[in-house]
C-alpha positions in Angstrom: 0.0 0.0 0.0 1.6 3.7 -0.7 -0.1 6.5 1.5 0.4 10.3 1.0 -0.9 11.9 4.0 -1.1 15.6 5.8 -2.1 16.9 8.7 -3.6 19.9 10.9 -3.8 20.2 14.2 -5.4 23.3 16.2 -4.1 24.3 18.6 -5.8 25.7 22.0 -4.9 29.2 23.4 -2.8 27.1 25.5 -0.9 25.1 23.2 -0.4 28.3 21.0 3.4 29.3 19.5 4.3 31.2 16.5 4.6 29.9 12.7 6.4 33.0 11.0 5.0 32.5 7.3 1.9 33.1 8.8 2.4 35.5 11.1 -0.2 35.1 13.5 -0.7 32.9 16.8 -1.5 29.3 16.1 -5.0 29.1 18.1 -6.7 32.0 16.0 -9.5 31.0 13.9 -8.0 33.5 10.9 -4.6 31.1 11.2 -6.1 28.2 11.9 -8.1 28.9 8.5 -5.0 29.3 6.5 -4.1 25.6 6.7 -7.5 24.5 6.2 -7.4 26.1 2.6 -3.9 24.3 2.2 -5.7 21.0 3.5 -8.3 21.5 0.8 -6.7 22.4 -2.0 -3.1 19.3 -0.8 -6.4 16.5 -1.5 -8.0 18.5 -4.4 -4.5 17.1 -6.2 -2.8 14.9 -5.2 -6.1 12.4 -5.0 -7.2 13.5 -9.0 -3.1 12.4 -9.5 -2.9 9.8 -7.4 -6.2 7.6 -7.7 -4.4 4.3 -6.8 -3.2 5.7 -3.7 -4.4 5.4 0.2 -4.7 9.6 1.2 -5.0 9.8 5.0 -5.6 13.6 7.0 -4.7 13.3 10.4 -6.2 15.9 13.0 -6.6 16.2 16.7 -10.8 16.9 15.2 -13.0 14.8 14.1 -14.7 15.2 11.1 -17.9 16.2 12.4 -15.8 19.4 14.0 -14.3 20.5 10.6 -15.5 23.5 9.3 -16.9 24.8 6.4 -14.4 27.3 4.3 -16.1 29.8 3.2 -19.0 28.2 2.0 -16.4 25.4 0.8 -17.9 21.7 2.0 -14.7 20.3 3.2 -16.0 17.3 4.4 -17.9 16.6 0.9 -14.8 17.2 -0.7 -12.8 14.5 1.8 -15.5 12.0 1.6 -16.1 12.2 -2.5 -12.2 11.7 -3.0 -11.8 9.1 -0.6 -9.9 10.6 1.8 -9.7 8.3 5.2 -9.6 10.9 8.2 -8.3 9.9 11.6 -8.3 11.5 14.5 -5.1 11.3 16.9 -4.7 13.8 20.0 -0.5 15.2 20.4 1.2 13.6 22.7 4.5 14.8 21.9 3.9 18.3 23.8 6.7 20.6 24.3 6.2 22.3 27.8 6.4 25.9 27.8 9.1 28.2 26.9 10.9 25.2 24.9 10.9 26.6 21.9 8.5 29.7 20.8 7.3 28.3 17.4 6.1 25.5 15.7 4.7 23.4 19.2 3.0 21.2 17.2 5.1 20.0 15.1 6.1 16.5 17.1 2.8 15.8 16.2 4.4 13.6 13.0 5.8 11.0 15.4 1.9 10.5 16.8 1.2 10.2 12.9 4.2 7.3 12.8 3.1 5.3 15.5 -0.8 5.1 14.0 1.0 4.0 10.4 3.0 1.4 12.9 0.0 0.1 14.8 -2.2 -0.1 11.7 0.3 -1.3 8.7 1.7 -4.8 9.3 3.4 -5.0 5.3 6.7 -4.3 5.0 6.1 -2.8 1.6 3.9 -0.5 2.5 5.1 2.9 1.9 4.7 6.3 3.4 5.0 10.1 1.6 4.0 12.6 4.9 3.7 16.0 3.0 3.0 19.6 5.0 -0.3 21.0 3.9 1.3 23.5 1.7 3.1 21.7 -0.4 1.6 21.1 -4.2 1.2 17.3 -5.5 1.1 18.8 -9.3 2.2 15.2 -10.7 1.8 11.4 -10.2 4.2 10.0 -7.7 4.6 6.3 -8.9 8.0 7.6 -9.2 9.0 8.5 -5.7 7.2 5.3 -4.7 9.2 2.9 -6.7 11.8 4.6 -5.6 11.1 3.8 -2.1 11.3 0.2 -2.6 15.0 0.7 -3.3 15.9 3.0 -0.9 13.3 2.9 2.0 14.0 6.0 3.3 14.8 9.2 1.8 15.1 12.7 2.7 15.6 16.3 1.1 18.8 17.5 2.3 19.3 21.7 3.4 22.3 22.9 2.8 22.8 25.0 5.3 26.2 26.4 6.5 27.8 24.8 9.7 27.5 28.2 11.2 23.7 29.0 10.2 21.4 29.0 13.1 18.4 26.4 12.0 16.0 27.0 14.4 18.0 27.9 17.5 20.9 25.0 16.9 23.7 25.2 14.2 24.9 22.0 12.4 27.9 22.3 14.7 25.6 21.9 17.7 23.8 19.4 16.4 27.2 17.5 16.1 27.8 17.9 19.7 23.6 16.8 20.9 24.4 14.1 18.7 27.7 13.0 20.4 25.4 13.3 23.7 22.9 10.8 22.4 25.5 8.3 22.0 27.1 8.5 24.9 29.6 10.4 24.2 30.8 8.8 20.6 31.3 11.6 18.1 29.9 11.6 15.1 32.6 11.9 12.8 31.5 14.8 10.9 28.9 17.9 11.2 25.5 16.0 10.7 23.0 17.2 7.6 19.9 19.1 8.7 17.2 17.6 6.6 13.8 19.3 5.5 10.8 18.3 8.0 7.9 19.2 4.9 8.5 15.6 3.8 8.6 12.7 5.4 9.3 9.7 2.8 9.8 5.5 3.8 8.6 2.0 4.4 7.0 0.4 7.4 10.6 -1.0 8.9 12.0 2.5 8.7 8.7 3.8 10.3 9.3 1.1 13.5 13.1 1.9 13.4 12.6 5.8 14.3 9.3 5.4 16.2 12.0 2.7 18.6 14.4 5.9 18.5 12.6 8.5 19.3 11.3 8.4 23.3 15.1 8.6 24.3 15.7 11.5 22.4 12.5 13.1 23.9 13.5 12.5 27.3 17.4 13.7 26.7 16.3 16.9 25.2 13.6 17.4 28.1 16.3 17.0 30.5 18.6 19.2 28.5 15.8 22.1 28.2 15.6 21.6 32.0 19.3 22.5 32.3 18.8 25.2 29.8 21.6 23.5 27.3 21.2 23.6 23.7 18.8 21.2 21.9 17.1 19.9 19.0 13.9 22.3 19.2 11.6 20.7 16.7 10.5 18.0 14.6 13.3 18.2 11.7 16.4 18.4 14.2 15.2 14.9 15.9 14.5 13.1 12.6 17.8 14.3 11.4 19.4 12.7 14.3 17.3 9.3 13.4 18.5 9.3 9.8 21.5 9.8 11.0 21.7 6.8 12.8 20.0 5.0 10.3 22.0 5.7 7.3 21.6 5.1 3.5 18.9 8.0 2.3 18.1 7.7 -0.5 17.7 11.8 -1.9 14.6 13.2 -2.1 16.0 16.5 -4.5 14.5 14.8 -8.0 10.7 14.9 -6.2 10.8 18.2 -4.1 12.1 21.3 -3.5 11.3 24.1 -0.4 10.8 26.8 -2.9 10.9 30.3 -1.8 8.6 32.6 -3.9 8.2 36.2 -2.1 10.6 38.9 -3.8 13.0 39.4 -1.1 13.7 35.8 -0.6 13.3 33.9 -3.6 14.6 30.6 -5.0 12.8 29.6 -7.9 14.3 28.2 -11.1 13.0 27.3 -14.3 13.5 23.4 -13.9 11.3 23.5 -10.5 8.0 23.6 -12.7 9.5 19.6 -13.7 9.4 18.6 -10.1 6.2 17.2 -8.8 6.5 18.4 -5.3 6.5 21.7 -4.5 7.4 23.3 -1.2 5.9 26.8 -0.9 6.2 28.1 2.6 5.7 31.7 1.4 2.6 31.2 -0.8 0.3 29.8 2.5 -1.4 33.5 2.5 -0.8 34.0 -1.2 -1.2 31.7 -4.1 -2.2 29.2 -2.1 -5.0 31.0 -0.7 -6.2 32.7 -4.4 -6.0 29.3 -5.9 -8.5 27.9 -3.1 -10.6 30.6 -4.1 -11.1 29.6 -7.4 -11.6 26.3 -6.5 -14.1 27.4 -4.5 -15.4 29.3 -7.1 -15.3 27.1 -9.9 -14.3 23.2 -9.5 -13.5 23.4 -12.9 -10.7 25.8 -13.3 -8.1 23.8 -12.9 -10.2 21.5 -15.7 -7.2 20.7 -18.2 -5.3 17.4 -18.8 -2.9 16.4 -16.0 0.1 16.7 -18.2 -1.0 20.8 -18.6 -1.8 20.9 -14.5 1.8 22.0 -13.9 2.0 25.0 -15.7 -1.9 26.2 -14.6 -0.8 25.4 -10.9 2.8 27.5 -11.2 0.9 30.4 -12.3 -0.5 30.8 -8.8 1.9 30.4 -6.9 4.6 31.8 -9.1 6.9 28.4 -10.4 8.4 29.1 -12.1 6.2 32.4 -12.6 3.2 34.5 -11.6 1.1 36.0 -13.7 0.9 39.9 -14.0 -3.4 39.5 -13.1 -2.1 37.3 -10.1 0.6 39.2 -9.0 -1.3 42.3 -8.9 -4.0 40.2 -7.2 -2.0 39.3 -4.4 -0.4 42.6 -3.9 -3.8 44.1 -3.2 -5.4 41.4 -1.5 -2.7 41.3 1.1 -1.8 45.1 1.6 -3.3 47.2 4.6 -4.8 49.2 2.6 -7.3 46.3 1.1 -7.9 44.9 4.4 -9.2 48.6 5.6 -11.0 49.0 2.7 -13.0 45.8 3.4 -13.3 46.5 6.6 -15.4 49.8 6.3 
């Protein structure tokens, strides 16, 4: 069986922390509705592309709680595409004052231990995808390549220096030493990307055996106030890592930065059938929920022509003029007054 799955989870005023691309607390509705337009539009495509597929959506909701969007029917939408949803509360909770953003995140090892308790082939495979991230092709490909490397990961090749979410790569070499008793590494670990999480059912068991001690080590640490791995991406790291022999993910996805001050798009990116697009949650994203919302059908074109529609959104490897334009005023203060009155 091959599975591509997302999640949301909601968090309470309590279990609230920051997600910058957003730019708002994560227990407010108006952020909480950003990812449910990323949710709708993730199964909108990758189930018409994938039909052969199992697509799971985890939540800590159940169904009956999800909302409408807008007057969108998400829970038509899930139901008529065959989407199985599953409920699963966090129980990988970062106390307070851990790390200020992204609380939730350890909520993929809760999604691991379900695919653990409820998969019993080892060929079944798993493709865990953030909710804005584009499926804009088949991925038979990344699939088959699975089953000859069963886990693979998208490398960030970030400086040793670079502070990745409060560590560096040469911390990470030193947490990592810690782990093992004391047994260095060998070399400045690779910080992988945490949008994807790509493998079969023995490399699912293998990190889900893993990852308790390196909970409790970096609770201790956070107790000393010592440096740690402060979300989900720094401990898998550390598990593939130890697990050795990725397989690379680079031919299937790439974390593509569209805004104008920070972008990294390329022509050959429209080729790649994952796309990344932390920037576009509020933009393209958003405008290209809308006009599903508006019209089912405008994305209505042959799946080898889906590519290019998609890219005009959210700008891979370009954005329209009418689009651009769109955005600009959609997201200025000015609009938002304007609407307002």
């Amino acid at each position: 069986m091959n599975c591509i799955a997302t999640w949301i989870y909601l968090d309470s005023p309590e279990e609230s922390s920051e997600y910058p691309q957003v730019g708002q607390q994560s227990h407010l509705e108006k952020f909480q509705l950003t990812y449910w337009k990323c949710v709708a539009v993730f199964y909108a495509l990758s189930t018409r592309l994938n039909p052969g597929c199992k697509h799971v959506l985890f939540s800590n909701k159940r169904l009956d709680e999800f909302p409408e969007i807008q007057g969108f029917d998400l829970k038509k939408q899930l139901y008529d595409a065959r989407v199985e949803v599953v409920t699963l509360p966090l129980t990988w909770q970062t106390p307070p004052g851990y790390f200020g953003k992204w609380r939730n995140q350890f909520y993929i090892f809760d999604v691991l231990k379900f695919f653990e308790i409820h998969y019993h082939n080892d060929t079944d495979a798993f493709v865990v995808l953030d909710s804005d991230c584009i499926v804009n092709r088949p991925l038979d490909g990344l699939f088959s390549a699975l089953q000859e490397n069963p886990l693979m990961a998208l490398t960030m090749p970030y400086d040793l220096s670079h502070n990745i979410n409060g560590v560096t790569r040469k911390d990470m070499r030193s947490i990592f030493a810690d782990l093992d008793k004391g047994v260095d590494p060998g070399h400045d670990p690779v910080y992988y990307g945490g949008e994807i999480f790509a493998a079969t059912l023995p490399i699912v068991r293998r990190i889900n055996k893993m990852v308790p001690a390196v909970w409790e080590n970096m609770q201790s640490r956070f107790r000393q106030n010592l440096p740690k791995l402060n979300e989900e991406a720094h401990f898998l790291s550390y598990c593939y890592y130890k697990i050795g022999k990725l397989g690379a993910l680079e031919p299937f996805i790439k974390r593509i930065w569209t805004a104008p001050h920070h972008n990294n798009v390329e022509q050959a990116d429209i080729l790649l059938p994952i796309w990344h697009l932390p920037s576009e949650k509020t933009g393209g994203l958003s405008l290209l929920f809308e006009s599903l919302r508006k019209n089912p059908k405008v994305l209505n074109v042959p799946n080898e022509y889906l590519p290019d529609a998609l890219g005009k959104f959210v700008g891979v490897p370009v954005r329209t003029k009418w689009l651009n334009l769109k955005h600009f005023l959609k997201y200025t203060p000015l609009y938002r007054w304007l609407k307002k009155r």
